[in-house]
C-alpha positions as a LaTeX table, in Angstrom:
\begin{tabular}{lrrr}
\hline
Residue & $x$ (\AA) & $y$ (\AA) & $z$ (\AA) \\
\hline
Unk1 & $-6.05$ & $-11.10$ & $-23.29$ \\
Unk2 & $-3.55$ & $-13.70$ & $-25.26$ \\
Unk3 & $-0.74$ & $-15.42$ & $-24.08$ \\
Unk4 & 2.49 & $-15.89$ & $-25.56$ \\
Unk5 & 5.49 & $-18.35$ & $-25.29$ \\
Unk6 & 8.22 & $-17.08$ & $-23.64$ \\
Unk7 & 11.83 & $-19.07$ & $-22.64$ \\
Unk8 & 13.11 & $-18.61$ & $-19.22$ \\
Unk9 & 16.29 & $-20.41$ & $-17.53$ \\
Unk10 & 16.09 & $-21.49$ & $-13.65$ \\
Unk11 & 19.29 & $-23.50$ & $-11.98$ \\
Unk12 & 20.65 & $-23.00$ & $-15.95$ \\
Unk13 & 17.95 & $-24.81$ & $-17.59$ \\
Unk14 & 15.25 & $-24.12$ & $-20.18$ \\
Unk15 & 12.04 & $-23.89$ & $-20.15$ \\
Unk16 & 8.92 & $-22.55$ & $-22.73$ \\
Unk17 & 6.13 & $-21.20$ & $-20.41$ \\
Unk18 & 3.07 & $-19.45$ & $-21.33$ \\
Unk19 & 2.68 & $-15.71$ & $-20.43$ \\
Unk20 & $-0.25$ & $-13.38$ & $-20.67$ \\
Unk21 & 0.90 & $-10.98$ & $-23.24$ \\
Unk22 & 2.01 & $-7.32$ & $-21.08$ \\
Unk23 & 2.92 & $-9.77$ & $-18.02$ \\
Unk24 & 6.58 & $-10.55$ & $-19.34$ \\
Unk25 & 8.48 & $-7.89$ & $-17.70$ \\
Unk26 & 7.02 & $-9.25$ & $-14.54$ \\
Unk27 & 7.17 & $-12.82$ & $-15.44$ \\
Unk28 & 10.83 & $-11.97$ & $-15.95$ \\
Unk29 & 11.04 & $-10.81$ & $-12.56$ \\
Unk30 & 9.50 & $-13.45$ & $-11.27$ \\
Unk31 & 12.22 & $-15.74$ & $-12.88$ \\
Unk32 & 15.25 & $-13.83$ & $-11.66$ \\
Unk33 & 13.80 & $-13.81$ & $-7.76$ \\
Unk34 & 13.06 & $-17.70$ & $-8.49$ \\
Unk35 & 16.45 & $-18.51$ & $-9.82$ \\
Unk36 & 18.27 & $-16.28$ & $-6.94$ \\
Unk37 & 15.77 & $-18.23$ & $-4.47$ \\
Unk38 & 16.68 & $-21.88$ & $-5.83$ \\
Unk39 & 20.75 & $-20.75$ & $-6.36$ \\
Unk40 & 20.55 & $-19.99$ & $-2.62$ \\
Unk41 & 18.87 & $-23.10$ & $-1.83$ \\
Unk42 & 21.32 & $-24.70$ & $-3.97$ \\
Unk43 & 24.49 & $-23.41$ & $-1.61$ \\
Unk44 & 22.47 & $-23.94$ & 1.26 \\
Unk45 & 21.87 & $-27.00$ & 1.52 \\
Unk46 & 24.62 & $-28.63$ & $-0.52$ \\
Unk47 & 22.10 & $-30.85$ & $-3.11$ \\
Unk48 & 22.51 & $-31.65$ & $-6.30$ \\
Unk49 & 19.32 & $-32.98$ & $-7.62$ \\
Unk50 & 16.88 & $-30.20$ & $-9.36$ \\
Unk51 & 13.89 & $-31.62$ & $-7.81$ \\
Unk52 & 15.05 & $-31.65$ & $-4.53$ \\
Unk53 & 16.43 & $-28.32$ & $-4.59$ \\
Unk54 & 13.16 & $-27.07$ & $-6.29$ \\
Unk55 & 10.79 & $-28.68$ & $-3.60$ \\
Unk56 & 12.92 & $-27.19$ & $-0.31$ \\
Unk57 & 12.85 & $-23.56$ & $-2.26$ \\
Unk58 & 8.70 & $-24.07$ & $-2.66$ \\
Unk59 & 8.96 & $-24.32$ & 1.17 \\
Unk60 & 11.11 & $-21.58$ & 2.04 \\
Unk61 & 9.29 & $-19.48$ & $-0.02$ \\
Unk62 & 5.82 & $-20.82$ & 1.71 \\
Unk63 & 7.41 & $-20.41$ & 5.16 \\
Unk64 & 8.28 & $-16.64$ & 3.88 \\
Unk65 & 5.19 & $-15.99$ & 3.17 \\
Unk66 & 2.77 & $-17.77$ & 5.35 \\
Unk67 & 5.09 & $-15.68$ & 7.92 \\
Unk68 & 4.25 & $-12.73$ & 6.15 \\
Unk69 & 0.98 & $-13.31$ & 6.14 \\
Unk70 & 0.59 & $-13.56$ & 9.65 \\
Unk71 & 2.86 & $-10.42$ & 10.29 \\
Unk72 & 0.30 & $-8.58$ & 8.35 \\
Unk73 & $-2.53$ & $-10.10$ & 10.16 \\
Unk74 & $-0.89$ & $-8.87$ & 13.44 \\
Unk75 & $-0.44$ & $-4.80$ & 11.72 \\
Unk76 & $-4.17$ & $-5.03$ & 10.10 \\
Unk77 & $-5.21$ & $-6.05$ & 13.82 \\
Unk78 & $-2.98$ & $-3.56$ & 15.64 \\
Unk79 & $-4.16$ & $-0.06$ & 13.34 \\
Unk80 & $-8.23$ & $-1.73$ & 13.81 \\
Unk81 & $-7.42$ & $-1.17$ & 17.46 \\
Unk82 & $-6.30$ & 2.37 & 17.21 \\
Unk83 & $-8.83$ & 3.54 & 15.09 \\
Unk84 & $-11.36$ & 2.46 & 17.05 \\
Unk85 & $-9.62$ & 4.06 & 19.66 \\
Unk86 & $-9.25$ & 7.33 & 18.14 \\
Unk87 & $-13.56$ & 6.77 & 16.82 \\
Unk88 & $-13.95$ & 6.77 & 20.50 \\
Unk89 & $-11.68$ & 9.79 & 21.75 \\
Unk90 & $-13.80$ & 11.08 & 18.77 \\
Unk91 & $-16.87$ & 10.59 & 19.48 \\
Unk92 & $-16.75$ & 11.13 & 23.16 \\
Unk93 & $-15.36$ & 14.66 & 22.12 \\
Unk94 & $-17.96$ & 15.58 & 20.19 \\
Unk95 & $-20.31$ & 14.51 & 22.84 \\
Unk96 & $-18.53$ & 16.57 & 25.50 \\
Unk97 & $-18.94$ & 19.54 & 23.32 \\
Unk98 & $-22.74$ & 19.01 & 22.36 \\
Unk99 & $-23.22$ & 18.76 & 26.23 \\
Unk100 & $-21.15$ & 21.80 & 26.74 \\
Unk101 & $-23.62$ & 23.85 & 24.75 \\
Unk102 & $-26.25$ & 23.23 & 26.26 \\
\hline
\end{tabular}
């Protein structure tokens, strides 16, 4: 797969990056949610210096998603302990009804 240039603007500046070619819908995306992210930052906080502003959005959006991260760690955990609830209703069903037979 080849990559091609593309321009994007963050905080109203340019910048070429390189984008694998099919990806620039989503790169574009990316770019808007970035730019929206770093505005925010932007109001926020009050700075002025790109850099700055830049850095303090990386760790909002780290904090975001390290949060995320463990939200979904606490769902993953919380459906593993119903199924194996529902493999045990299960199983001791079908246990109850092989005894039954008999």
């Amino acid at each position: 797969m080849s990559a091609r240039t593309m321009d994007i603007t963050l905080l109203d500046r340019n910048y070429r990056v390189s984008c694998p070619q099919g990806q620039e819908s989503a790169l574009q995306e990316s770019v808007d949610l970035l730019d929206e992210k770093l505005r925010q930052t932007k109001t926020a906080t009050q700075l002025t210096n790109v850099e700055q502003i830049a850095v303090m959005t990386a760790l909002n959006l780290c904090h975001e998603w390290m949060q995320e991260q463990r939200e979904q760690s606490e769902r993953t955990a919380k459906l593993e302990e119903k199924i194996q609830l529902l493999q045990a209703t299960i199983e001791q069903a079908m246990s109850e009804q092989r005894n039954s037979r008999r």
